[in-house]
N, C-alpha and C positions, 0 to 999 in steps of 0.2 A: 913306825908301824907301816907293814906294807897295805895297801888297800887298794882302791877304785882311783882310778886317775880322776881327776875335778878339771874343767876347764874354764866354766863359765857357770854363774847363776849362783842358787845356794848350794852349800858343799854338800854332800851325799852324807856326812852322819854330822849331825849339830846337836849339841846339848846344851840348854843357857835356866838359868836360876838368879836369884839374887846372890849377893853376897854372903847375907843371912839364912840362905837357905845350904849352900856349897859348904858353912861352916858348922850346919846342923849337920847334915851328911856327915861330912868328915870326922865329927866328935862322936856320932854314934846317936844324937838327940832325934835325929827325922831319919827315917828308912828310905829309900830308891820309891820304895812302892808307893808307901804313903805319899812321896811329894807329888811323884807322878799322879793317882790317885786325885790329890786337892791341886791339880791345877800352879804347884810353888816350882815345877820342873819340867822343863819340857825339852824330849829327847824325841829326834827323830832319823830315821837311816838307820840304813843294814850296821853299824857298828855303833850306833849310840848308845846301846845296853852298858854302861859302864858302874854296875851295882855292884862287882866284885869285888872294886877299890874300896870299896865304903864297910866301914868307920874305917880312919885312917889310923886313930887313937884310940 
């Protein structure tokens, strides 16, 4: 993916979840919004929107 050069610090787009959260995602069980919402997802930076991948299955 092309983006923002990173050189230092935290990166410009980060997304971190549990395990159990990444795999509700993926199965279709928990929405983008919802985790964002309750605090189980946290997405930050201009490209961390990544709800279009989700449910994987």
């Amino acid at each position: 993916m092309a983006g923002p050069r990173h050189t230092r610090g935290t990166p410009p787009s980060v997304v971190e979840a549990s395990a159990f959260v990444w795999c509700a995602l993926a199965l279709g069980v928990l929405g983008w919004a919802d985790a964002l919402g309750s605090a189980q997802l946290s997405a930050s930076g201009e490209r961390s929107d990544i709800s279009r991948y989700f449910p994987l299955f």
